[in-house]
N, C-alpha and C positions, 0 to 999 in steps of 0.2 A: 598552020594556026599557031598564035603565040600561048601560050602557058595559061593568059588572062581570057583569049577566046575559049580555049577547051572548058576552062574552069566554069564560066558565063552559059556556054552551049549545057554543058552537064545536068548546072541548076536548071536551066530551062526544058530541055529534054524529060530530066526528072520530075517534074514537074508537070507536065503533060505526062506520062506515064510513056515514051516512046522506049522499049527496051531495047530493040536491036539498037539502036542511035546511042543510046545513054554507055551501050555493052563496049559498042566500037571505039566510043570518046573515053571509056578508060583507057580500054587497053592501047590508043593512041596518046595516052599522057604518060601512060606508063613507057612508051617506046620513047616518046622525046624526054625522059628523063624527069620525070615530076615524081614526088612521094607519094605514095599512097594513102598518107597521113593530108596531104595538102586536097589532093582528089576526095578522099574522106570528109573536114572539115572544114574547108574552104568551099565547096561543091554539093556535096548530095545531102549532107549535116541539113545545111542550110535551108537547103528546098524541098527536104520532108520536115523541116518546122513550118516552112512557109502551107506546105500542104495540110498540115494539123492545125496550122493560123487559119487559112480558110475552110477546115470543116466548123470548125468552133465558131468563126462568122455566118457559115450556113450554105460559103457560097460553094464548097466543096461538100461531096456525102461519099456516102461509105464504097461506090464505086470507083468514082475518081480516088479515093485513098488506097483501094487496092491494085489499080494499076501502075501507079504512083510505087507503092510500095513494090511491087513485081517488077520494074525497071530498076530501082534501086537494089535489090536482094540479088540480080545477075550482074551487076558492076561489084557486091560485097562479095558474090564467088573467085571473082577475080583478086581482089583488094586481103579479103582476108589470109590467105597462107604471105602475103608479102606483108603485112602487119606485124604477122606472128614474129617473122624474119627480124622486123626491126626492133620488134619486142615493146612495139606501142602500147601502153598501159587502158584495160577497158577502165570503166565506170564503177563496174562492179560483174557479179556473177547473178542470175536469174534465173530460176529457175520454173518453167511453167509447162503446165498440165489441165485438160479438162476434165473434170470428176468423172466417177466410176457412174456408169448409168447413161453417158452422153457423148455422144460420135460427134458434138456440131464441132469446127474446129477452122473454120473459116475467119471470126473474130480473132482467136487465139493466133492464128496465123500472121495475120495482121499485126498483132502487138507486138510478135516475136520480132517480125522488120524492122518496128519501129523503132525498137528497143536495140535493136543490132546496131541500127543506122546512127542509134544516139550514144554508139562506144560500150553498151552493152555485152556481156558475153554470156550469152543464150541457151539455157539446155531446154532441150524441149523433151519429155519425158510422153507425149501424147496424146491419144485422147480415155478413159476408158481409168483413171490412174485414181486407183483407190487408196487407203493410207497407208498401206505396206510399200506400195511401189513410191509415195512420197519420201515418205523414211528412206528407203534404200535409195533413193536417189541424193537426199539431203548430206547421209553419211560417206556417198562415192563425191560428192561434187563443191560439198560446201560452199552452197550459195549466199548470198546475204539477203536476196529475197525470193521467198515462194510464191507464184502466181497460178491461183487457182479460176478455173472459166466452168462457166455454167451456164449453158442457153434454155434449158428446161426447169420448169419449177420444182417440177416433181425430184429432179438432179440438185437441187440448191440445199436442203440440209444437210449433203456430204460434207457442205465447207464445218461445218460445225464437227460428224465426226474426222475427218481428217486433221483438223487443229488439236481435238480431244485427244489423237493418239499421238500425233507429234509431241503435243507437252506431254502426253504418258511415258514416250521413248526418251525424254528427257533434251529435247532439243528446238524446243519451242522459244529458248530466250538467245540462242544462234542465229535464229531467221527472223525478216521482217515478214510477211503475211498479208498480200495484197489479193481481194476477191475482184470479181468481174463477170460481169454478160450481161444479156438482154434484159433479164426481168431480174437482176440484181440491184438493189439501191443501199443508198449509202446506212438509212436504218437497219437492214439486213446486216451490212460486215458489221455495225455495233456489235447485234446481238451476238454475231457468231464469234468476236475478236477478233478480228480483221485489224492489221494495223493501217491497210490503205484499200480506199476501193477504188474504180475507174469503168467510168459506162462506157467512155470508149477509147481508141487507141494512142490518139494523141495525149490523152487526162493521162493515160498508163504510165506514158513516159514521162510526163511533169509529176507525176505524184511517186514513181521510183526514183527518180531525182532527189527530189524532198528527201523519201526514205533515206538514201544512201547520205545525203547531208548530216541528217540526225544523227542517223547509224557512228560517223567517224565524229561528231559531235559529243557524241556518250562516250564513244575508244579513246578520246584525249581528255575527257574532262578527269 
């Protein structure tokens, strides 16, 4: 296969969520000498926007994104220590967790891919992560933005105290503050200070985009 079939095969593999197929066509680009960066953004980049284009049309749902995403995230086990290597520059750093009160971690899971797959670099801190374990992760990792999940209602006023004690520890204006989950809406992150919210995983990665634009926005002005 030439360079431009694997690249073609990948997107389309990816795309169908096929992981053994998607896993083998890395590591056979990587054998015929192709970057990891090109495999990356020429390839899989491409075909989980395509996959977020058609959940936002309707014609994809949250299955097909997470198979999608699961084929994807075993080509990035391969991809990522040979990235580190070339010292490929991420997007930013992210940092996400679902509040203390709530195991769901399926969504969050989801964003985490997505967010990998769009040059992100990912801490996942888990599920169960109340403000202490936010802080201490915030002071080990210095992200630029904190993503908080919440699939229950009864779990959703954590986003408030966990923002409360972050600006308490004095590190509220280091991070941006993106909320998220099922019965999260965009009135909600108003009240709670949320600098972004996202119902779902694709919205995630366009609106930490944004974020991180603004972000170097504000460090040059």
């Amino acid at each position: 296969m030439t360079h431009d079939e694997i690249l073609k095969a990948l997107f389309d593999e990816t795309l169908v969520g096929n992981a053994p197929e998607v896993l083998r066509l890395t590591e056979l680009g990587i054998a015929e000498g192709m970057t990891p960066s090109a495999i990356l953004f020429d390839a899989l980049i491409p075909s989980l926007e395509e996959v977020g284009a058609r959940f936002e049309r309707g014609d994809f749902f949250v299955p097909e994104m997470l198979i999608s995403g699961k084929a994807m995230s075993g080509a990035l086990n391969v991809l990522r220590p040979l990235l580190a290597l070339t010292g490929a520059e991420t997007v930013g750093t992210f940092l996400m967790g679902t509040v203390k009160g709530d195991v769901h971690d399926i969504g969050k899971n989801l964003v985490n891919i997505m967010l990998e797959g769009a040059g992100f670099n990912v801490i996942d801190i888990g599920v169960q992560a109340g403000p202490e374990k936010f802080i201490a992760a915030i002071n080990e990792h210095n992200p630029d933005i904190v993503g908080m999940s919440a699939f229950l209602t009864t779990t959703m006023p954590m986003f408030k105290v966990n923002i409360h004690e972050i600006t308490k520890a004095g590190l509220r204006d280091k991070v941006m503050i993106m909320v998220g989950g099922a019965p999260v809406t965009q009135e909600y992150a108003d009240v709670v200070g949320a600098d972004g919210f996202a119902s779902d995983a694709s919205t995630a990665v366009r609106i930490a985009k944004d974020l991180m634009q603004k972000r170097r926005a504000s460090a040059n002005a």
